[in-house]
Phi, psi and omega in degrees: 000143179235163215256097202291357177280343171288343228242296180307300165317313174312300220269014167261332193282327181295313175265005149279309196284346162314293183309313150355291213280351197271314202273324153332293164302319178280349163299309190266358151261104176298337196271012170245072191260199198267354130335317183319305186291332196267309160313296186312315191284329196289323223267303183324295188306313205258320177313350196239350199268294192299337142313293174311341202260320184282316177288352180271288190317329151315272155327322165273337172294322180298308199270011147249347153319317211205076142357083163234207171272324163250132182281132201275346193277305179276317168316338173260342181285301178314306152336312161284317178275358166300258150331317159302316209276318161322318211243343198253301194266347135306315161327301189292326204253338171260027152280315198259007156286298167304332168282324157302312193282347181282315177266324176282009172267340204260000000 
C-alpha cells in the first residue's frame, strides 16, 4: 500500500507557501491600506449608483412629457441599475484579473 501522507504533505506545504507569499506581498504593498479599500466599495457604489439616478431623471422628464400607460421612471431606473451593476462587475472583474496577472508575473 503507499502512503497518501507524503502526498498530503506537498499539497499543505504548497498552500502555506501560497499564503505566505501573499501575506508577504499584501505587507510590502503599502498604498493599499483600508482607505483603499473603502474606495474601491465607494467607485463600486457610485458606479452603479449614477446610472440609476440619470435613468430616474430621465424617466421623470419622459413621463411629464409624454403621457403613456408605463411608467418610463421605473423602466429607466431598472435600466441603470442594470447597467451600473454590469459596468461595476467589469470593473471588478478586471482589477482581480490585473492582480492575477500581477502575483503570476512575480
Amino acid at each position: 500500500m503507499s502512503d497518501p501522507l507524503p502526498q498530503h504533505r506537498s499539497d499543505l506545504q504548497r498552500d502555506v507557501s501560497t499564503r505566505e507569499q501573499r501575506k508577504l506581498k499584501a505587507r510590502a504593498e503599502v498604498h493599499r491600506t483600508i482607505w483603499f479599500g473603502l474606495g474601491t466599495f465607494g467607485l463600486v457604489g457610485w458606479s452603479v449608483t449614477l446610472p440609476a439616478l440619470a435613468g430616474i431623471a430621465i424617466g421623470i422628464w419622459i413621463d411629464h412629457r409624454v403621457p403613456s400607460r408605463f411608467s418610463w421612471t421605473l423602466m429607466l431606473l431598472v435600466l441603470g441599475v442594470a447597467l451600473g451593476c454590469f459596468n461595476a462587475w467589469r470593473w471588478v472583474s478586471r482589477e482581480s484579473q490585473n492582480e492575477s496577472d500581477e502575483e503570476g508575473a512575480e
